[in-house]
C-alpha positions as a Markdown table, in Angstrom:
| # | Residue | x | y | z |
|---|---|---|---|---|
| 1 | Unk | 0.0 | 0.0 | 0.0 |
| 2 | Unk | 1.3 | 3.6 | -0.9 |
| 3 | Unk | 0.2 | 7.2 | 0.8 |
| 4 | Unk | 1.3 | 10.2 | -1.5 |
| 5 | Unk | 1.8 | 12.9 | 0.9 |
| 6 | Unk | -0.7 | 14.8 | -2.0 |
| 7 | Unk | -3.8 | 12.0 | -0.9 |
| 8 | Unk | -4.1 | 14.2 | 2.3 |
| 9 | Unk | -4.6 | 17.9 | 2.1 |
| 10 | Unk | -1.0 | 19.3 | 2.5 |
| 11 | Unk | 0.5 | 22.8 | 1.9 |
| 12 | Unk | 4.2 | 23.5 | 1.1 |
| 13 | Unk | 6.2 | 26.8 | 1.7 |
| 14 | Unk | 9.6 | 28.3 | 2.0 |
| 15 | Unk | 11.7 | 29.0 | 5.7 |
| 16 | Unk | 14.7 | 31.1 | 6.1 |
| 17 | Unk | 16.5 | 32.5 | 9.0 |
| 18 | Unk | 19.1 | 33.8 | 10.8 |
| 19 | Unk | 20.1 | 33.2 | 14.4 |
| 20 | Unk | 22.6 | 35.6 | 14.5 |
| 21 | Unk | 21.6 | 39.5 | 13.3 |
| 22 | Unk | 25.3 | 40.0 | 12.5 |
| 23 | Unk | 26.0 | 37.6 | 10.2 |
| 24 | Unk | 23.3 | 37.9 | 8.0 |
| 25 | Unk | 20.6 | 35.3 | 7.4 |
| 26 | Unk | 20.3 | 32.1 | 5.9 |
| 27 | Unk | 18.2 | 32.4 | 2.5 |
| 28 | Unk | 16.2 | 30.7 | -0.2 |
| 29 | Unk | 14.0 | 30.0 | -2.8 |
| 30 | Unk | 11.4 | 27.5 | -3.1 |
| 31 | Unk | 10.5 | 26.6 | -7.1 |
| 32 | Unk | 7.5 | 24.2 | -6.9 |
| 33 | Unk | 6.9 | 22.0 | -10.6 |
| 34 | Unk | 3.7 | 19.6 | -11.0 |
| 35 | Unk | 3.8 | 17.4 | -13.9 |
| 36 | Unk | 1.5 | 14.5 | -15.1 |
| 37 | Unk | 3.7 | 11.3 | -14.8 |
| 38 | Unk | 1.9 | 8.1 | -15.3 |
| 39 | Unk | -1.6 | 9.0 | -15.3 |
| 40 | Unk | -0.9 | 11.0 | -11.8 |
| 41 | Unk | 0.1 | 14.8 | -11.0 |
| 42 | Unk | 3.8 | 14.5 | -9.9 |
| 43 | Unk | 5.0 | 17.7 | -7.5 |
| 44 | Unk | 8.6 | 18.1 | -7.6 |
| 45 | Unk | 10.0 | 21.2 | -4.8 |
| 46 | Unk | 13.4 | 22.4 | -5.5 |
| 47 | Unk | 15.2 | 24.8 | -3.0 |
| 48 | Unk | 18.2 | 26.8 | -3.9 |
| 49 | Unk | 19.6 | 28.1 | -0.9 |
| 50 | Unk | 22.4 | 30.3 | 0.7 |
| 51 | Unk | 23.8 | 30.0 | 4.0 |
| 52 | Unk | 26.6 | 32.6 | 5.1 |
| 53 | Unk | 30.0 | 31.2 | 5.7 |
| 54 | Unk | 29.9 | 32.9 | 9.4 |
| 55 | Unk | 27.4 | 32.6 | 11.9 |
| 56 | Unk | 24.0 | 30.7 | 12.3 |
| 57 | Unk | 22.0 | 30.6 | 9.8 |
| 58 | Unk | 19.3 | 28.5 | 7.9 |
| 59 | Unk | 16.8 | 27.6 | 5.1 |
| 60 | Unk | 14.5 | 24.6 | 4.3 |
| 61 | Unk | 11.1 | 23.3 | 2.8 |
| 62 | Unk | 8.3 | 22.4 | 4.8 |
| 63 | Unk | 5.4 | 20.6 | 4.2 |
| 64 | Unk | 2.5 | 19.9 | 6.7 |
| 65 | Unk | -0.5 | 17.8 | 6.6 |
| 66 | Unk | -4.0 | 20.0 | 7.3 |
| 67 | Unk | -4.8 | 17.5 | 9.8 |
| 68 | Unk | -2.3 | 14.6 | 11.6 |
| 69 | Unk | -1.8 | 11.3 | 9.2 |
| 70 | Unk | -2.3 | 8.2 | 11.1 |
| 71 | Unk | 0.9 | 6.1 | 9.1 |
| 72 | Unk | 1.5 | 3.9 | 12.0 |
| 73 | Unk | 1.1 | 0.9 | 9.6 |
| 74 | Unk | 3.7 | 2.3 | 6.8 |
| 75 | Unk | 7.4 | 1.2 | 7.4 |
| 76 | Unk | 9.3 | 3.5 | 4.8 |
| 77 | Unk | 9.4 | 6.8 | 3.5 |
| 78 | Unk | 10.3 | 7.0 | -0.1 |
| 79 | Unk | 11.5 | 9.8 | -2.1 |
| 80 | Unk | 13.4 | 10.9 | -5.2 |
| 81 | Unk | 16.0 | 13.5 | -4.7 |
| 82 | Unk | 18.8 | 15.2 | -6.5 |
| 83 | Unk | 21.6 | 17.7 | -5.8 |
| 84 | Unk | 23.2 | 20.9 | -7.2 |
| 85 | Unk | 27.0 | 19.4 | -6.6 |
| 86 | Unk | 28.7 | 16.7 | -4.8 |
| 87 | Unk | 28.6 | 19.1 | -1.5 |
| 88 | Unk | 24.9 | 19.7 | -1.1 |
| 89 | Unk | 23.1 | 19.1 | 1.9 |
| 90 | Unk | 19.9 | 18.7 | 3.6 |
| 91 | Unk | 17.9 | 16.9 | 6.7 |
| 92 | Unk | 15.0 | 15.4 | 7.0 |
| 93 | Unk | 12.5 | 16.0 | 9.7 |
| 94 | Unk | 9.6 | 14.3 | 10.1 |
| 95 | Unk | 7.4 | 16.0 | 12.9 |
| 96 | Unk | 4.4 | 14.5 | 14.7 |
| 97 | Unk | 1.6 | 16.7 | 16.5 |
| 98 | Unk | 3.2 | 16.5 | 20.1 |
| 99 | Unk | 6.4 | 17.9 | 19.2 |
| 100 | Unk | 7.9 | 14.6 | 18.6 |
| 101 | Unk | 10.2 | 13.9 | 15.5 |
| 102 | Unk | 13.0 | 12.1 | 14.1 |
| 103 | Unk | 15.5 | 13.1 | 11.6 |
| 104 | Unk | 17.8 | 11.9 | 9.0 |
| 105 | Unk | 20.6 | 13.6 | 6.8 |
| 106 | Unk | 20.6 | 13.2 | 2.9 |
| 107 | Unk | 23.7 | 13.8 | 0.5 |
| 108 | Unk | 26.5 | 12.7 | 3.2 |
| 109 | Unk | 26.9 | 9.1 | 2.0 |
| 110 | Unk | 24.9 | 7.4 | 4.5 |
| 111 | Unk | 21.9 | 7.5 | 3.2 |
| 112 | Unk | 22.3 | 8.6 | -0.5 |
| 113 | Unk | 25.3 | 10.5 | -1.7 |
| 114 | Unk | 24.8 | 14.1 | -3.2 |
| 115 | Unk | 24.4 | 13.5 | -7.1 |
| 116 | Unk | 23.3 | 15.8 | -9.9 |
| 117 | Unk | 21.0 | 12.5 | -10.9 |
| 118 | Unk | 17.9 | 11.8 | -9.5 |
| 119 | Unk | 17.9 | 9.0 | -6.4 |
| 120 | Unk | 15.1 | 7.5 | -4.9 |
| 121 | Unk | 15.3 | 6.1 | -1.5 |
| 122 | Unk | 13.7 | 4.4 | 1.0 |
| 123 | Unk | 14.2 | 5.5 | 4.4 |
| 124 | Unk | 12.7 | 3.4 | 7.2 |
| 125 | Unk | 10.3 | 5.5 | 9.5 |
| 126 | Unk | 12.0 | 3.4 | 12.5 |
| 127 | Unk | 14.6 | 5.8 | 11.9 |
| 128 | Unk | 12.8 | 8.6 | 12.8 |
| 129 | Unk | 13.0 | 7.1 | 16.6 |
| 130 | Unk | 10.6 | 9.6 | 18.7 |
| 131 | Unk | 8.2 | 10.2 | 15.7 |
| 132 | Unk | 4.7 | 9.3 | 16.7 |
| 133 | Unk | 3.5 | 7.6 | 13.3 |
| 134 | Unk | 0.1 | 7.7 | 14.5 |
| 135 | Unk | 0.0 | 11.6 | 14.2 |
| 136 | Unk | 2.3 | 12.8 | 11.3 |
| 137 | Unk | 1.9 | 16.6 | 11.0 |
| 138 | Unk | 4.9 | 17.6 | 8.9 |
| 139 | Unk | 8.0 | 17.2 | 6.8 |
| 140 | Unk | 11.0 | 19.6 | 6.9 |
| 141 | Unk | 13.8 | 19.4 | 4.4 |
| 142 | Unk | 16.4 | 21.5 | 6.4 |
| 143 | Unk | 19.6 | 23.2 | 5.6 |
| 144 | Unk | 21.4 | 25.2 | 8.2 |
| 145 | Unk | 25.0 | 26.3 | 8.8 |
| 146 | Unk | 25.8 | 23.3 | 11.6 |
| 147 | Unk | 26.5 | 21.0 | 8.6 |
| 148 | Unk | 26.5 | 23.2 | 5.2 |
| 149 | Unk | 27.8 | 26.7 | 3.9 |
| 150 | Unk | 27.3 | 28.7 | 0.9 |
| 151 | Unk | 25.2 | 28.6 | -2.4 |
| 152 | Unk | 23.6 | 25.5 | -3.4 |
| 153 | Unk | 20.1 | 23.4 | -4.1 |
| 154 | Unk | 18.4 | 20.2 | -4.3 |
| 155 | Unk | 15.2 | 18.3 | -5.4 |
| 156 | Unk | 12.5 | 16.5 | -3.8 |
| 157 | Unk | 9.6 | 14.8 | -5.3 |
| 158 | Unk | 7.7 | 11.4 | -5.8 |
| 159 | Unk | 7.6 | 11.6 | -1.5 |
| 160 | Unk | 5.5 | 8.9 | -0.2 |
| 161 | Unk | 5.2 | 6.5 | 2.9 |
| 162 | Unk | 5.1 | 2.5 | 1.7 |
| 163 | Unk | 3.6 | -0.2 | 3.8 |
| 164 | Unk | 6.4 | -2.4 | 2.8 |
| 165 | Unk | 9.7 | -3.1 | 0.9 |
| 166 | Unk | 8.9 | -4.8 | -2.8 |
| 167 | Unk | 8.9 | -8.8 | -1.9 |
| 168 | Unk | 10.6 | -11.5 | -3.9 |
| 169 | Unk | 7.8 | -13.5 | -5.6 |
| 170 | Unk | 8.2 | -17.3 | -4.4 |
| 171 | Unk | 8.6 | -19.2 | -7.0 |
| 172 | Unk | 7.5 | -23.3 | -6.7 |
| 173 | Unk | 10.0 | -25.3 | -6.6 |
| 174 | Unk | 10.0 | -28.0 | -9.2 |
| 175 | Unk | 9.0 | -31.6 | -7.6 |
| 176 | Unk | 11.8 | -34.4 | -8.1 |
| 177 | Unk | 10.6 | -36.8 | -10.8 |
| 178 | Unk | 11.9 | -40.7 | -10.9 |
| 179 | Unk | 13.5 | -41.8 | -13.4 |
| 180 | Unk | 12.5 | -44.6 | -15.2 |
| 181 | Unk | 14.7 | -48.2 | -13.9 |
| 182 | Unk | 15.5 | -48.5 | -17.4 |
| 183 | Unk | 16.9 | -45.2 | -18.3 |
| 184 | Unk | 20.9 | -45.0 | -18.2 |
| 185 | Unk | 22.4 | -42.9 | -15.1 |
| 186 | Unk | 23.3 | -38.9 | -16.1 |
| 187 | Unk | 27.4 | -37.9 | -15.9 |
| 188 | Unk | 28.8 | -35.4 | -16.3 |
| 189 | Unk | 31.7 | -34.6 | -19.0 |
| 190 | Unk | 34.9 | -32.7 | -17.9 |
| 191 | Unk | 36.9 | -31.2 | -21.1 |
């Protein structure tokens, strides 16, 4: 089973900030693309952002839900992502309604690497440790001067939660037949 974060009524906007006056302010800008792909409208976010090379600063996406999503039976988040350059950076929060969230970080390698092509990744939400999945309220994809600097951007889109990972189909396995008391005995040839 699949939940596009676009089934539920959800909303999407720009942040940007500064925690320190003197240094100036972390900036950005949020271009948001829809596109029919596969019979369904696919929304794709991409934020170029700047953070100063001194002080605190900050800029990010976030997405909320008009009212909390009960995904306490999904296991994964999925999502296809891309980056302006090998050194592009962002997190992942996932929020719940009771102040509870988990995070991950995308483009240092763990996860997925920062590549100019598109990714998509599964995540699983058990790596989001004190989310509540029963009341999902938000999505943040964060970038703020504790882990990157400077001018840069990246991509999200296709984001949706999965119940499960894609199984293996079992395939029957063939039953032994008997060979015939008459038929000579198989062996094999080396050369």
């Amino acid at each position: 089973m699949v939940f596009p974060i676009e089934k539920a009524p959800v909303s999407a906007g720009l942040y940007e900030g500064v925690k320190d006056p003197a240094t100036g302010g972390g900036a950005g800008y949020l271009e948001v693309t829809s596109a029919l792909s596969d019979e369904q409208i696919a929304t794709s976010y991409k934020l170029y952002y700047s953070i100063p090379k001194d002080g605190e600063a900050y800029a990010g996406i976030s997405m909320w839900f008009s009212e909390p999503q009960d995904l306490s039976e999904y296991q994964f988040i999925e999502l296809t992502i891309s980056f302006g350059d090998d050194q592009a950076r962002c997190r992942l929060f996932i929020k719940d309604s009771f102040e509870g969230y988990g995070v991950v970080t995308l483009g240092d390698g763990d996860i997925v690497s920062a590549n100019k092509s598109e990714q998509t990744i599964k995540i699983p939400l058990k790596s989001f440790a004190s989310l509540s999945r029963k009341f999902v309220k938000k999505l943040d994809f964060d970038v703020n001067s504790s882990f990157v600097r400077g001018e840069n951007s990246f991509t999200v889109s296709k984001i949706r939660f999965l119940k499960w990972q894609l199984k293996l189909a079992q395939v029957p396995v063939a039953e032994s037949v008997a060979c015939p008391a008459a038929a000579p005995p198989l062996r094999a040839r080396c050369g």
